[in-house]
matplotlib code that plots the C-alpha trace (Angstrom):
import matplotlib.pyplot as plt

x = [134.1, 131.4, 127.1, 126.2, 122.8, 120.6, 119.9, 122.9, 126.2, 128.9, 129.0, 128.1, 131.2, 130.8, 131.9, 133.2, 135.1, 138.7, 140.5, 144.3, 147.0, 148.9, 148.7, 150.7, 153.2, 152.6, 148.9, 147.1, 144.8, 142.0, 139.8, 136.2, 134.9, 131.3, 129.4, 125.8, 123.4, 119.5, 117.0, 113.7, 110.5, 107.8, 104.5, 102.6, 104.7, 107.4, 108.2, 112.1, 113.2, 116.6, 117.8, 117.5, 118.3, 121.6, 122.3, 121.3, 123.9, 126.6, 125.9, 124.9, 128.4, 130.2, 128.7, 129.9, 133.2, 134.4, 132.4, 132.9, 130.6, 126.8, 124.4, 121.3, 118.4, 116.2, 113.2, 111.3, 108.1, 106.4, 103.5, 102.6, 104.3, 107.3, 107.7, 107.1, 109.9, 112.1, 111.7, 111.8, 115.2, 116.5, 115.3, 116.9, 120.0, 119.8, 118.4, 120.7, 123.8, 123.0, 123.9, 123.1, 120.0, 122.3, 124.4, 121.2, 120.0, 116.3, 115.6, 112.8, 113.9, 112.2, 109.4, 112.9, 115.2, 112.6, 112.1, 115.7, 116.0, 112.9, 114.5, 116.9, 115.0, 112.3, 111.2, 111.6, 108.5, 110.0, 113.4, 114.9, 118.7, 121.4, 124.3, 127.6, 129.0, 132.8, 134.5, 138.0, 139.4, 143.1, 143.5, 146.0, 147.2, 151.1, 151.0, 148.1, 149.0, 144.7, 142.6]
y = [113.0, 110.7, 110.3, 107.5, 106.0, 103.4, 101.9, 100.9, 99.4, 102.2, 105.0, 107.8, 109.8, 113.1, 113.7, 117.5, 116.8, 115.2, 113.1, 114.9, 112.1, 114.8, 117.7, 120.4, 120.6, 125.1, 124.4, 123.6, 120.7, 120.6, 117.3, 117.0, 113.2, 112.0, 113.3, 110.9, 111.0, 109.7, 110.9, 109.8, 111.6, 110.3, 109.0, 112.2, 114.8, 117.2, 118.8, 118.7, 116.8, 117.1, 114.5, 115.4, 119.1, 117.2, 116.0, 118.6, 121.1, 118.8, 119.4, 123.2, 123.3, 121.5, 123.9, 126.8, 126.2, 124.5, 126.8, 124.8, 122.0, 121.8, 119.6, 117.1, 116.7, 113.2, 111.7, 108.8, 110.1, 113.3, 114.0, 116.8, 115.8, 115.1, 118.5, 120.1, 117.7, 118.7, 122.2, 121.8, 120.4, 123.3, 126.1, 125.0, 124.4, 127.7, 129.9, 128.8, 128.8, 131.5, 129.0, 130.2, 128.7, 127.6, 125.6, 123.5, 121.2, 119.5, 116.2, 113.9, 110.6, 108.5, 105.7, 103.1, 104.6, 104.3, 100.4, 99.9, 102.1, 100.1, 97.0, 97.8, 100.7, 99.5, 102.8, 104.5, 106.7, 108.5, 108.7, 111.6, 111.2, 113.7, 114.0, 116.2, 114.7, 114.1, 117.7, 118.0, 121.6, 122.4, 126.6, 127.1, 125.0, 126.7, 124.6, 126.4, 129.7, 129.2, 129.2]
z = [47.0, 46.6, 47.2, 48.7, 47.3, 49.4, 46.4, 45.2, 46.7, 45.4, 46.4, 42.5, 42.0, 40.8, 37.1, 38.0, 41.1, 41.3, 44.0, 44.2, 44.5, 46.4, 49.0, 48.5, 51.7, 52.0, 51.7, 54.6, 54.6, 57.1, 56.7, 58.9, 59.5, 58.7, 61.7, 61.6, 64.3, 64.4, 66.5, 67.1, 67.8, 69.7, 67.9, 66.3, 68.0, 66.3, 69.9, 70.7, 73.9, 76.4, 74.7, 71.5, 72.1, 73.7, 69.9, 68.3, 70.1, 69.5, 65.7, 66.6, 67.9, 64.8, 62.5, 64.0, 64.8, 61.5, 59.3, 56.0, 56.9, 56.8, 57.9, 55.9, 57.7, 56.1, 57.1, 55.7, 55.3, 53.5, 55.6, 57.5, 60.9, 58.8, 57.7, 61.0, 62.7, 59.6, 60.5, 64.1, 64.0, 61.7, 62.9, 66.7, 65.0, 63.0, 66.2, 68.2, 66.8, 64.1, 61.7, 57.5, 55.9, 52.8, 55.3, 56.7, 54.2, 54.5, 52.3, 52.0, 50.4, 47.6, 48.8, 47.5, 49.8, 52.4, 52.1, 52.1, 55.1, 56.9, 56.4, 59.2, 61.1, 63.3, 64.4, 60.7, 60.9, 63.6, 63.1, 61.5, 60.1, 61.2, 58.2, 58.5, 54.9, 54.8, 53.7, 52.5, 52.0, 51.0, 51.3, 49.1, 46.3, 45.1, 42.2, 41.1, 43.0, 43.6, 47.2]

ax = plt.figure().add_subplot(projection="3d")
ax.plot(x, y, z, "-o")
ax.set_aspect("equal")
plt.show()
């Protein structure tokens, strides 16, 4: 399991959590991909459109079949507008697919994350980044007789 930082080239590895060389063959192993999606609001607006709804219950959907996962929500900027389309987009996902508040995670990045991520983002101020992180869950480890 790993972070990945825009500032640096590796991904930071975790000092608590360790990669098993092995699955167990009675445990079950149930492994979700990276899910990443942008979407971009238009100028000085936090209002929700088709297509972006579209996106958004995709994601919706993801989080409430496969329960383990949750979702980052990241923008670029910290004003105002940026916290309303922050909570725009959570509260959809969370109203309409009843999705916990713990599970939705909202992030504003630092000003040298955000001139890395303008570097390749023309329309950065009104994009807001869409994260399902890579989760990895064995149920039962015999081994360890654990869950």
């Amino acid at each position: 399991m790993a972070i990945h930082s825009f500032s640096q080239t590796n991904p930071i590895s975790h000092p608590l959590v360790t990669e098993l060389n092995y699955y167990p063959e009675q445990g079950m192993l149930v492994a979700f991909p990276t899910h990443y999606d942008v979407i971009y609001f238009e100028n000085n607006s936090s209002q929700l459109t088709i297509n972006m709804k579209t996106i958004l219950n995709n994601i919706g959907y993801l989080l409430d079949t496969y329960k383990e996962t949750y979702l980052v929500i990241t923008l670029h900027t910290s004003d105002d507008l940026a916290y309303d389309r922050l909570y725009s987009v959570a509260d959809y996902i969370a109203m309409q697919f009843k999705i916990e508040q713990e599970r939705i995670q909202i992030m504003l990045t630092s000003q040298e994350e955000t001139k890395h991520y303008k570097q390749y983002e023309k329309n950065w101020k009104n994009s807001t980044e869409l994260i399902m992180p890579k989760t990895i869950i064995v149920t039962y480890d015999p081994e360890l007789g654990m869950y």
